[in-house]
N, CA, C, O and CB atoms as a CASP TS submission, in Angstrom:
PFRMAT TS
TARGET T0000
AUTHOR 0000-0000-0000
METHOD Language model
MODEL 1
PARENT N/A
ATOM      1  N   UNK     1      77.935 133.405  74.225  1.00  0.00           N
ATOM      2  CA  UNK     1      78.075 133.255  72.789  1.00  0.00           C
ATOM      3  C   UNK     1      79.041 132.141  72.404  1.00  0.00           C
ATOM      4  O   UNK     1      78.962 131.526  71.340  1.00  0.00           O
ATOM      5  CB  UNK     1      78.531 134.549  72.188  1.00  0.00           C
ATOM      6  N   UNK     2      79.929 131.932  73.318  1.00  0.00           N
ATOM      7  CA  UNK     2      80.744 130.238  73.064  1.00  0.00           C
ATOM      8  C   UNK     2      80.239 129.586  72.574  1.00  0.00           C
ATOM      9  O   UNK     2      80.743 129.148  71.539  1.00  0.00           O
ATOM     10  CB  UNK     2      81.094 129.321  73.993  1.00  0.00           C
ATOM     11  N   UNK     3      78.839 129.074  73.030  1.00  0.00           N
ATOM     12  CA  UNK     3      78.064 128.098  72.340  1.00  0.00           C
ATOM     13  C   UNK     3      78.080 128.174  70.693  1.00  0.00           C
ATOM     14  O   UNK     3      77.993 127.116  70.069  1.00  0.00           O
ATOM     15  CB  UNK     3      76.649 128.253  72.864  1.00  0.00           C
ATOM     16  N   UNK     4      78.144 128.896  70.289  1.00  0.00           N
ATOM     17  CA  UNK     4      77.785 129.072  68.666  1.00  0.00           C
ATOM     18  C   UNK     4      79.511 129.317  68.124  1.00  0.00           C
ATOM     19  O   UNK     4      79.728 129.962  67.098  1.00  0.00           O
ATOM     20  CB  UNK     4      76.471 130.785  68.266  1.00  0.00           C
ATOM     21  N   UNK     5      80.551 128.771  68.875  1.00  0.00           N
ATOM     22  CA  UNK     5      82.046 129.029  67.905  1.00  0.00           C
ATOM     23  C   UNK     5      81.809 127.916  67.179  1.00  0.00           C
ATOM     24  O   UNK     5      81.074 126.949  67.378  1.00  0.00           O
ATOM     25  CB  UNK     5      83.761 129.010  68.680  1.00  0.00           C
ATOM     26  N   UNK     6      82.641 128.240  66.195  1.00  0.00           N
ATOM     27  CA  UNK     6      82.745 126.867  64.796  1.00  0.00           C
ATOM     28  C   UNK     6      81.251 126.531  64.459  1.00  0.00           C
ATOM     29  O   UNK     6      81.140 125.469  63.846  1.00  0.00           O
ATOM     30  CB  UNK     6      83.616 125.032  65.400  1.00  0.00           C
ATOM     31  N   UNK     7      80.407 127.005  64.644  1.00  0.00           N
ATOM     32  CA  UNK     7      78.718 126.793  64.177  1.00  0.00           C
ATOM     33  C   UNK     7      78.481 127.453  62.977  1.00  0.00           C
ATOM     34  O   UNK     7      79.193 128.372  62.571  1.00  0.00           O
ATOM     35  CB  UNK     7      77.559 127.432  65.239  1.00  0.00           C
ATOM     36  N   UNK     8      77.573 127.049  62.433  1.00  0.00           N
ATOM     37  CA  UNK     8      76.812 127.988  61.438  1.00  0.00           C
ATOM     38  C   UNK     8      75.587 128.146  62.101  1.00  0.00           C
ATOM     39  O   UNK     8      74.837 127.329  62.636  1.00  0.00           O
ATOM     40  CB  UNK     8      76.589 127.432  59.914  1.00  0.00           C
ATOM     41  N   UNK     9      75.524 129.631  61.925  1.00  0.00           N
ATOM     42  CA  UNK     9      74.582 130.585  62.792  1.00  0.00           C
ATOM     43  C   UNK     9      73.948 131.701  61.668  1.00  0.00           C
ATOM     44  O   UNK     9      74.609 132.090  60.705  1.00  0.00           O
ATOM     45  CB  UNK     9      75.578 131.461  64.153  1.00  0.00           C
ATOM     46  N   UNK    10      72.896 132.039  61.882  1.00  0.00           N
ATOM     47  CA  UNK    10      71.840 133.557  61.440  1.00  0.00           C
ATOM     48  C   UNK    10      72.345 134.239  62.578  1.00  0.00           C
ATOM     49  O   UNK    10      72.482 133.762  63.704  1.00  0.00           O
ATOM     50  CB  UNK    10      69.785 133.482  61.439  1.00  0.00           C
ATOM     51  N   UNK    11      72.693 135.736  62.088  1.00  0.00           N
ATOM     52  CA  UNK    11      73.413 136.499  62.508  1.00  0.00           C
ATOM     53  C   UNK    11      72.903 137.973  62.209  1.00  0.00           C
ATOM     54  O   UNK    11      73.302 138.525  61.183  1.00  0.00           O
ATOM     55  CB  UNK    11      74.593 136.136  62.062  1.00  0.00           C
ATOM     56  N   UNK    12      72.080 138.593  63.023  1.00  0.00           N
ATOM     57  CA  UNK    12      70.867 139.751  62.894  1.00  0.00           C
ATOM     58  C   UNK    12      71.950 140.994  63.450  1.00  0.00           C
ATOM     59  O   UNK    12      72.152 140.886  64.659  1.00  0.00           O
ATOM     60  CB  UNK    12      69.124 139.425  64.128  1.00  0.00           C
ATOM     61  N   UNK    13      72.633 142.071  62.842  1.00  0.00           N
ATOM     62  CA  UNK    13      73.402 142.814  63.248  1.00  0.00           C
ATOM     63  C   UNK    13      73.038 144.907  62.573  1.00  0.00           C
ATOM     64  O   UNK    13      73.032 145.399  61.444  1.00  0.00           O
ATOM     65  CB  UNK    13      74.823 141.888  62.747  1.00  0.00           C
ATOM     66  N   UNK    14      72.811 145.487  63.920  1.00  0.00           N
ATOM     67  CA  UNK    14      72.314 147.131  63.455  1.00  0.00           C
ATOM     68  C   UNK    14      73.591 147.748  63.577  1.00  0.00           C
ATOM     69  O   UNK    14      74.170 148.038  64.624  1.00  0.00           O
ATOM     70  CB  UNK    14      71.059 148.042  64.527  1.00  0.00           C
ATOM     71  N   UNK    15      73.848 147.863  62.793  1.00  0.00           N
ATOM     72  CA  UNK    15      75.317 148.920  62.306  1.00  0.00           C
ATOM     73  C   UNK    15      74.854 150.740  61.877  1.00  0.00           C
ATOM     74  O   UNK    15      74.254 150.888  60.812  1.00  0.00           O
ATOM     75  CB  UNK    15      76.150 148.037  60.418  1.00  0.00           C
ATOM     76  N   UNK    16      75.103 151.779  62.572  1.00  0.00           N
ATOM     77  CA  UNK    16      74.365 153.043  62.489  1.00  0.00           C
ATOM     78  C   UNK    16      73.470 153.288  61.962  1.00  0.00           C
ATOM     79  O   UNK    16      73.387 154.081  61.024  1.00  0.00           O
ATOM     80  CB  UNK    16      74.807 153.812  62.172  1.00  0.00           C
ATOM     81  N   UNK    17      72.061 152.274  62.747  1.00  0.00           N
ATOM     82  CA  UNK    17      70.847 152.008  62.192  1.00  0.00           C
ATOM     83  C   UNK    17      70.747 151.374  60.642  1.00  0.00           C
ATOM     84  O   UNK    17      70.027 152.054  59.911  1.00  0.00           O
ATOM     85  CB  UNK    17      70.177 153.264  62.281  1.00  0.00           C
ATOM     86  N   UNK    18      71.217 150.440  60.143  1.00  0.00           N
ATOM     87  CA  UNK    18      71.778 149.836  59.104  1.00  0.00           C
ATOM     88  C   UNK    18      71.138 148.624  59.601  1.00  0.00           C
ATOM     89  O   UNK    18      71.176 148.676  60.831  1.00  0.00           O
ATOM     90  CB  UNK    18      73.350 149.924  58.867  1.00  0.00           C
ATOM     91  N   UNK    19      70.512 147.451  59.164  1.00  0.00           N
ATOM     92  CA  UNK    19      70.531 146.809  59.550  1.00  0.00           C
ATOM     93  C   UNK    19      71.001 145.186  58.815  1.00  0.00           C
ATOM     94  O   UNK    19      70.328 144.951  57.811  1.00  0.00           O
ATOM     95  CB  UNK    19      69.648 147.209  60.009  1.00  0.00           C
ATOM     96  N   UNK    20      71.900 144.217  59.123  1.00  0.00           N
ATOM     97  CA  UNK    20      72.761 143.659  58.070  1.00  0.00           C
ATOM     98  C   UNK    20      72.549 141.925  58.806  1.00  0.00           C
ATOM     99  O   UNK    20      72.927 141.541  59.913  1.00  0.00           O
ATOM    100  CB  UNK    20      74.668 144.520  58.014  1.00  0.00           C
ATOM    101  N   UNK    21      71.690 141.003  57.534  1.00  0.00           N
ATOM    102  CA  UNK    21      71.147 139.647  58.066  1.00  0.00           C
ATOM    103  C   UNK    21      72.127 138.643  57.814  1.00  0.00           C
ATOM    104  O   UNK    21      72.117 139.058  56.655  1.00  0.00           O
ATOM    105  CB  UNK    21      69.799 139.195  57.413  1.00  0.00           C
ATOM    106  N   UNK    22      72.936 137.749  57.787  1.00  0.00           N
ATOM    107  CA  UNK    22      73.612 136.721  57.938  1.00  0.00           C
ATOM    108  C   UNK    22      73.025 135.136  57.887  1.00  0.00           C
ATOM    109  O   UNK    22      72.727 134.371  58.805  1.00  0.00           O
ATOM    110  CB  UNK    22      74.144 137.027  59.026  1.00  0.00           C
ATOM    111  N   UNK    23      73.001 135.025  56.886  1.00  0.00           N
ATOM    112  CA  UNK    23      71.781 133.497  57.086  1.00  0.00           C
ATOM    113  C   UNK    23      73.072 132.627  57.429  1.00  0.00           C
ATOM    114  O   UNK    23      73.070 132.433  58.644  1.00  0.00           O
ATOM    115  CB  UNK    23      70.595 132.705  55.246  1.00  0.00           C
ATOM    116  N   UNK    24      74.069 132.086  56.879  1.00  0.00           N
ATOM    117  CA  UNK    24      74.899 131.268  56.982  1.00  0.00           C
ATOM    118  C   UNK    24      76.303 131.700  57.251  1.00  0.00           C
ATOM    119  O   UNK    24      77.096 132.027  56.368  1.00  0.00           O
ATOM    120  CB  UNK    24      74.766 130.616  56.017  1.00  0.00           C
ATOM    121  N   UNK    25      76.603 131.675  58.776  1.00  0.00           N
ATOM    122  CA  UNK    25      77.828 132.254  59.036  1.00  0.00           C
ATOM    123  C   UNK    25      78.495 131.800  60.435  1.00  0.00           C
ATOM    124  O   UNK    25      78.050 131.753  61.581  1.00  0.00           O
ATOM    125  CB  UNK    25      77.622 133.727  58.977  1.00  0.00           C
ATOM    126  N   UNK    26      80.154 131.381  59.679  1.00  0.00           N
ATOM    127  CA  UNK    26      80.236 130.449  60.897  1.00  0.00           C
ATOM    128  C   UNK    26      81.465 131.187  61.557  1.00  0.00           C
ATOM    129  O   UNK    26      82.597 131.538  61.225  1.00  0.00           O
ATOM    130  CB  UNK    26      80.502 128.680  60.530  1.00  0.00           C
ATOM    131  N   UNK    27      80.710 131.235  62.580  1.00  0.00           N
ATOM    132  CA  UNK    27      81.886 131.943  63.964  1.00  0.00           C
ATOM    133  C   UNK    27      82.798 131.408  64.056  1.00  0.00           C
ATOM    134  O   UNK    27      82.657 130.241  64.424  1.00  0.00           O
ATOM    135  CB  UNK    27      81.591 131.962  65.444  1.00  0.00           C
ATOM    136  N   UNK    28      84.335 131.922  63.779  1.00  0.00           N
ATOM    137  CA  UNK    28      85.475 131.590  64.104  1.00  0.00           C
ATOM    138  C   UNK    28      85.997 132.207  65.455  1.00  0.00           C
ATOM    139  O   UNK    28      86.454 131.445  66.307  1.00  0.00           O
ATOM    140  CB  UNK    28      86.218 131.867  63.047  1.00  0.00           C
ATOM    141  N   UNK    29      85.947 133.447  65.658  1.00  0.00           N
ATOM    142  CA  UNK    29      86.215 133.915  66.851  1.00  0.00           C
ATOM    143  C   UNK    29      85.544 134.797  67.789  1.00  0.00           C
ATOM    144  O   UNK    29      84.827 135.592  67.181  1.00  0.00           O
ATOM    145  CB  UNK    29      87.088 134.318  66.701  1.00  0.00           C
ATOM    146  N   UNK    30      85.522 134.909  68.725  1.00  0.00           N
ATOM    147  CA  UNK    30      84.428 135.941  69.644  1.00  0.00           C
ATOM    148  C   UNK    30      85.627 136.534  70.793  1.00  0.00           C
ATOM    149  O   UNK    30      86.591 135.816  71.055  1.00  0.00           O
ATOM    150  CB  UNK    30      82.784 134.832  70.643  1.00  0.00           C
ATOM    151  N   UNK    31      85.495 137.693  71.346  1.00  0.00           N
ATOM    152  CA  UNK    31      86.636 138.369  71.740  1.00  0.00           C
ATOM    153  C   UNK    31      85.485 138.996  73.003  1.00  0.00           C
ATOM    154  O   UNK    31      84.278 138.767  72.936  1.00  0.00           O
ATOM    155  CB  UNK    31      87.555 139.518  70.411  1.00  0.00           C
ATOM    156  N   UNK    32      86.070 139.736  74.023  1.00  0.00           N
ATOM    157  CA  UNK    32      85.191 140.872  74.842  1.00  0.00           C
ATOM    158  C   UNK    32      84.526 141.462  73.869  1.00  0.00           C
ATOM    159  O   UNK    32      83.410 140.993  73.645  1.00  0.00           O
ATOM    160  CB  UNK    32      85.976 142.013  75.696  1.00  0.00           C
ATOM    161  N   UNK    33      84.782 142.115  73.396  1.00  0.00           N
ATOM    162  CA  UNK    33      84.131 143.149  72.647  1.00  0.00           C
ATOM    163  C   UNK    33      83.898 143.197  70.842  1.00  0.00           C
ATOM    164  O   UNK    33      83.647 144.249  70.253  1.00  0.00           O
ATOM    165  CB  UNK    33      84.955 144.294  73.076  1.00  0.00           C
ATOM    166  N   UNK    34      84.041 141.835  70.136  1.00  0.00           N
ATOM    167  CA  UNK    34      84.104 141.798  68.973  1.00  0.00           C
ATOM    168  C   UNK    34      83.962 140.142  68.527  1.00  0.00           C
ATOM    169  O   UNK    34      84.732 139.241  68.858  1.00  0.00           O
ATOM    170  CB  UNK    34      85.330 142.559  68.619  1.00  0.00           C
ATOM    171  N   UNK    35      82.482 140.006  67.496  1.00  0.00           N
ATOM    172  CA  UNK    35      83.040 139.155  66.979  1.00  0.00           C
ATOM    173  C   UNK    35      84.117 139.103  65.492  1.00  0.00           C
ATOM    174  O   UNK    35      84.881 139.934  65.000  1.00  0.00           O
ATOM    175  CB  UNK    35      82.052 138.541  66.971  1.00  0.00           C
ATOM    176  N   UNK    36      83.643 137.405  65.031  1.00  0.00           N
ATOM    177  CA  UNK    36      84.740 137.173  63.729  1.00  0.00           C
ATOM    178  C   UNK    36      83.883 135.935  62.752  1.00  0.00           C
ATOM    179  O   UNK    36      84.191 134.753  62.906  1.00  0.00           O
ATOM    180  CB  UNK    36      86.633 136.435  64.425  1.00  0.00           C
ATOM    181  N   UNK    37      83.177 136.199  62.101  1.00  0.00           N
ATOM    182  CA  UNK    37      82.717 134.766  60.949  1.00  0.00           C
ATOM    183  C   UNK    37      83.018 135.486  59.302  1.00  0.00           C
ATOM    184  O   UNK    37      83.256 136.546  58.724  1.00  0.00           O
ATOM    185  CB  UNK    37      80.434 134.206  61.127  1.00  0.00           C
ATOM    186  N   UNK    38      82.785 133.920  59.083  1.00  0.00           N
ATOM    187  CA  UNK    38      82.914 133.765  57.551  1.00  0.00           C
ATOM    188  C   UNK    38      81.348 133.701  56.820  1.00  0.00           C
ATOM    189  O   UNK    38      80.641 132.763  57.190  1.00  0.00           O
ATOM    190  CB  UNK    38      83.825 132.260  57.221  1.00  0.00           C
ATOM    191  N   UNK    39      80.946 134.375  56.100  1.00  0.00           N
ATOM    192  CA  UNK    39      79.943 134.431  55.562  1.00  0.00           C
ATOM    193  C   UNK    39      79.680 133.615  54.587  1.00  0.00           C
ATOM    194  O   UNK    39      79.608 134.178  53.495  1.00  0.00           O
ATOM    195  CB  UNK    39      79.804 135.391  55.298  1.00  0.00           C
ATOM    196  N   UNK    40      79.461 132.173  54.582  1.00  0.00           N
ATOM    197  CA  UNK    40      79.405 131.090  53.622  1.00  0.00           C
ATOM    198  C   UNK    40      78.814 131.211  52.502  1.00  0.00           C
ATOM    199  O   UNK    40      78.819 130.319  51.653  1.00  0.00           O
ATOM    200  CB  UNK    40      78.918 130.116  54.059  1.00  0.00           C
ATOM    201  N   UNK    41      78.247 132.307  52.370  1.00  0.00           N
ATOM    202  CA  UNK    41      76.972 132.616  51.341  1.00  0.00           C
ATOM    203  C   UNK    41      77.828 133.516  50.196  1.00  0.00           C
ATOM    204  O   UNK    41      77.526 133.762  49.028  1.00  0.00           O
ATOM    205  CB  UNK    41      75.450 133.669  52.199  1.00  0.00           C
ATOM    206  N   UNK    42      78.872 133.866  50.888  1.00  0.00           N
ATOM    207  CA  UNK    42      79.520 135.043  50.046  1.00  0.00           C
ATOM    208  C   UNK    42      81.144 134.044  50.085  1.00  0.00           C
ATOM    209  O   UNK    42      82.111 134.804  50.140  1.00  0.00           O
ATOM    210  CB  UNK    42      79.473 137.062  51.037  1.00  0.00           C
ATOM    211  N   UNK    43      81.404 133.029  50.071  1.00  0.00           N
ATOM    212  CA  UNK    43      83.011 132.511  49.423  1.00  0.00           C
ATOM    213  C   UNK    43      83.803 132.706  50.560  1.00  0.00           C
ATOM    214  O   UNK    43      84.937 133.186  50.535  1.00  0.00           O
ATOM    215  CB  UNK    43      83.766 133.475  48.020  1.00  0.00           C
ATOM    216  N   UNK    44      82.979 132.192  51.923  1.00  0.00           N
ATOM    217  CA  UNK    44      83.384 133.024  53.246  1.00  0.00           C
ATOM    218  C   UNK    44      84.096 134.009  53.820  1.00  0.00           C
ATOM    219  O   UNK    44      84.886 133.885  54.756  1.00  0.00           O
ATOM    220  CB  UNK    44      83.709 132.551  53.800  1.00  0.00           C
ATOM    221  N   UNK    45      83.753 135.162  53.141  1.00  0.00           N
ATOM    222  CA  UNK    45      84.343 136.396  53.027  1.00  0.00           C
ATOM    223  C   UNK    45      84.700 137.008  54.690  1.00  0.00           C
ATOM    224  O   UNK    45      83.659 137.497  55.129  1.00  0.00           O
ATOM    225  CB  UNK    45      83.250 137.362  52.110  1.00  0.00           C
ATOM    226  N   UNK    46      85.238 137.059  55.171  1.00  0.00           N
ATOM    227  CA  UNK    46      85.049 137.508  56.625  1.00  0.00           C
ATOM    228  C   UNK    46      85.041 138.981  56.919  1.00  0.00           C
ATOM    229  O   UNK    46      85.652 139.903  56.379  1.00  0.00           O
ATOM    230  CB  UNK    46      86.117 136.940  57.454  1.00  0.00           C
ATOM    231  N   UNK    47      83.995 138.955  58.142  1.00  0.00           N
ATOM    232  CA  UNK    47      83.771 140.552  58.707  1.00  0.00           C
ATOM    233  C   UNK    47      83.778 139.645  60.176  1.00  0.00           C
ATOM    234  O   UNK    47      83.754 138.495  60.613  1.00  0.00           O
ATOM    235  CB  UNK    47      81.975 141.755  58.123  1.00  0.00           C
ATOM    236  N   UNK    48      83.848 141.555  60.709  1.00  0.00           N
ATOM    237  CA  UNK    48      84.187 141.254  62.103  1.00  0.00           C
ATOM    238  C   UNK    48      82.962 142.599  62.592  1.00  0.00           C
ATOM    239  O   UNK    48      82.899 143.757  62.180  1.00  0.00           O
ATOM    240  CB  UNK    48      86.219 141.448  62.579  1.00  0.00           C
ATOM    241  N   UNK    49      82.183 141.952  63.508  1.00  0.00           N
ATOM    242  CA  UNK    49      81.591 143.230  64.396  1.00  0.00           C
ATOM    243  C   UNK    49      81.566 143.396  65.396  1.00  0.00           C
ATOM    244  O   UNK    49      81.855 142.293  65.862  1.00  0.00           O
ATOM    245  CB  UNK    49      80.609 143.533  64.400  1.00  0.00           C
ATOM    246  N   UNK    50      81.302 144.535  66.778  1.00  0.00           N
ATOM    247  CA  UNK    50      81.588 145.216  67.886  1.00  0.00           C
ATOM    248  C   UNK    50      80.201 143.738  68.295  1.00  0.00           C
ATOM    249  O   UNK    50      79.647 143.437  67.238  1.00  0.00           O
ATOM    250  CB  UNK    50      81.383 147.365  67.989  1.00  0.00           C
ATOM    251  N   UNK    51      79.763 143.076  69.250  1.00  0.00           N
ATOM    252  CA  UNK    51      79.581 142.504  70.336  1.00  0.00           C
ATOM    253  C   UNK    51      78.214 143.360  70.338  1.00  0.00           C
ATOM    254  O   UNK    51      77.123 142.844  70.095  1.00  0.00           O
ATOM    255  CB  UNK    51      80.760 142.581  71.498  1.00  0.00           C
ATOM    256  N   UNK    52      78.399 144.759  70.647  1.00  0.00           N
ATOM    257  CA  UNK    52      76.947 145.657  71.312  1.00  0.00           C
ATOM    258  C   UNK    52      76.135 145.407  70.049  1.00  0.00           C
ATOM    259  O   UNK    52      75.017 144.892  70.049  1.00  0.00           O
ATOM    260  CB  UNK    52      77.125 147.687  71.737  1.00  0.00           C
ATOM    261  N   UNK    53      76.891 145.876  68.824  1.00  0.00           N
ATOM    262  CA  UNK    53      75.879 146.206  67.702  1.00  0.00           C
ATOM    263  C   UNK    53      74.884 144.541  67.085  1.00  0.00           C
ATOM    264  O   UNK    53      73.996 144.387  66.246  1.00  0.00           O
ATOM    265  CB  UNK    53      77.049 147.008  66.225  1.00  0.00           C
ATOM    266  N   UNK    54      75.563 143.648  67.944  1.00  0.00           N
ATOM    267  CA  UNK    54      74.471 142.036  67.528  1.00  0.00           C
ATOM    268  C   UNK    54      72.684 142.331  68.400  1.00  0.00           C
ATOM    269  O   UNK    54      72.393 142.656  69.551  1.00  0.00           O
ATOM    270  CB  UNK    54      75.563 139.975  68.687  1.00  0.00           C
ATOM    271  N   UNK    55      72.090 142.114  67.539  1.00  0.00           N
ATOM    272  CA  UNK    55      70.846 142.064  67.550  1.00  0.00           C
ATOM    273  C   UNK    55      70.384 140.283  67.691  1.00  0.00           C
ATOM    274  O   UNK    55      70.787 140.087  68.838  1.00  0.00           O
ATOM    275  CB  UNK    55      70.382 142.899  66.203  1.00  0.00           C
ATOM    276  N   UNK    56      70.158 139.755  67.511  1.00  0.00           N
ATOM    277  CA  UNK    56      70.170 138.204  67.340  1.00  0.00           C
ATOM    278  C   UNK    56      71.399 137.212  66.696  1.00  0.00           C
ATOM    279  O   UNK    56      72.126 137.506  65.746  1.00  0.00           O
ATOM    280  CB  UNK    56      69.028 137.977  66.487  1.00  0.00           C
ATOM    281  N   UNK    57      71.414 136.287  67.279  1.00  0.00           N
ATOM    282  CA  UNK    57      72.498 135.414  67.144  1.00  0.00           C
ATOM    283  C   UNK    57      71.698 133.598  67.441  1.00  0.00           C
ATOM    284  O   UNK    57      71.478 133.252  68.602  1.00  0.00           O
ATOM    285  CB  UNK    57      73.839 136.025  68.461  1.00  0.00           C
ATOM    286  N   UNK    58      71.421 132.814  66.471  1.00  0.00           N
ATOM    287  CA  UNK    58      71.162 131.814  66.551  1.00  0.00           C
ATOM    288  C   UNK    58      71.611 130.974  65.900  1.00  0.00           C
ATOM    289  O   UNK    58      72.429 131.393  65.081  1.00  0.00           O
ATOM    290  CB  UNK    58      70.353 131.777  66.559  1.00  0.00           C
ATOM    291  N   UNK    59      71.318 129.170  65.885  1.00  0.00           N
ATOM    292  CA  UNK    59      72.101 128.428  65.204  1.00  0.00           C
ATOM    293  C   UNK    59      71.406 128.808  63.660  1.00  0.00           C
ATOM    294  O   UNK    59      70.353 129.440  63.579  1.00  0.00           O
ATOM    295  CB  UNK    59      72.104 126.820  65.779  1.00  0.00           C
ATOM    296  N   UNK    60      72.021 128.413  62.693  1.00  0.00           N
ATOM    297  CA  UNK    60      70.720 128.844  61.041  1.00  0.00           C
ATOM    298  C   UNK    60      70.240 127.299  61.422  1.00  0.00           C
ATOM    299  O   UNK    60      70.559 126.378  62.174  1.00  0.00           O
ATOM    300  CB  UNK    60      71.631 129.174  58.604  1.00  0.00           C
ATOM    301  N   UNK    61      68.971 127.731  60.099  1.00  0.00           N
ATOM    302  CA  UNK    61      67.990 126.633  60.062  1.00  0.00           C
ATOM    303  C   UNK    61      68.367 126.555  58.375  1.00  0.00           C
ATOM    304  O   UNK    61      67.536 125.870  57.778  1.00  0.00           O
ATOM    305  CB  UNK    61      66.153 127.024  60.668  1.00  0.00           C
ATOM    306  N   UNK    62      69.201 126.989  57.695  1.00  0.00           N
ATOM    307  CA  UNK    62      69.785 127.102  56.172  1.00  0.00           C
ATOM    308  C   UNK    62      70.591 125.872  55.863  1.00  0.00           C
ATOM    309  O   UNK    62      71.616 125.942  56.540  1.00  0.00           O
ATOM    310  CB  UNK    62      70.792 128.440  55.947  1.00  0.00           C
ATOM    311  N   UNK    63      70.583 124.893  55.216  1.00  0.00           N
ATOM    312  CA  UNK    63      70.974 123.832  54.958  1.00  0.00           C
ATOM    313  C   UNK    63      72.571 124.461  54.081  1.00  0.00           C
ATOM    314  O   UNK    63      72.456 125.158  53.073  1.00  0.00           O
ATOM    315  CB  UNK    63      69.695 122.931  54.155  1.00  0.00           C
ATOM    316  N   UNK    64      73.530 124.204  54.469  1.00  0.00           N
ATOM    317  CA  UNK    64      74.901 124.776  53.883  1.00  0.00           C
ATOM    318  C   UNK    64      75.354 123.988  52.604  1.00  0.00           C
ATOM    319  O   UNK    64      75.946 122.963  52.942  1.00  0.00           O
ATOM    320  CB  UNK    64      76.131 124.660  55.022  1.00  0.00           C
ATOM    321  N   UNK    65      75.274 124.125  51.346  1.00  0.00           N
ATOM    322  CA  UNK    65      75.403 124.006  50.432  1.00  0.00           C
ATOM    323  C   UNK    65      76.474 122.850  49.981  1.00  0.00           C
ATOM    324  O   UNK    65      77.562 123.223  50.418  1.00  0.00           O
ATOM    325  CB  UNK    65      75.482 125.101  50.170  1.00  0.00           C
ATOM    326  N   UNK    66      76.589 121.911  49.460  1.00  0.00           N
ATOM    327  CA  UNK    66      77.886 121.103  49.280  1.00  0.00           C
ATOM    328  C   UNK    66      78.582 121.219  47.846  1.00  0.00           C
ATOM    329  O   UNK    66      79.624 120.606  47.614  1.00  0.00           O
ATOM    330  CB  UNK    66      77.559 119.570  49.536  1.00  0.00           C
TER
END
């Protein structure tokens, strides 16, 4: 998952069968067991999730707003 730090990435995540999409979100940190992005879409609000609960993780194809 290194590959995608400081990226803007789509970010597919199942939280107790919840399931929560991320079009524009750029990884600041990744840990063993946890990531860390800013959700550009939302005033880069940051959340952090457990590593297991990622479902897909790619670069976005979302053009980031200027």
């Amino acid at each position: 998952m290194e590959e995608f730090l400081n990226k803007i990435c789509f970010i597919k995540i199942n939280v107790n069968e919840k399931v929560f999409y991320y079009l524009r979100s750029k990884l600041i940190n990744i840990s063993n067991t946890h990531i860390t992005f800013e959700d550009t879409t939302r005033n880069d609000e940051l959340h952090s999730y457990r590593i297991a609960d990622i479902i897909e993780i790619k670069l976005s194809n979302k053009v980031e707003a200027k």
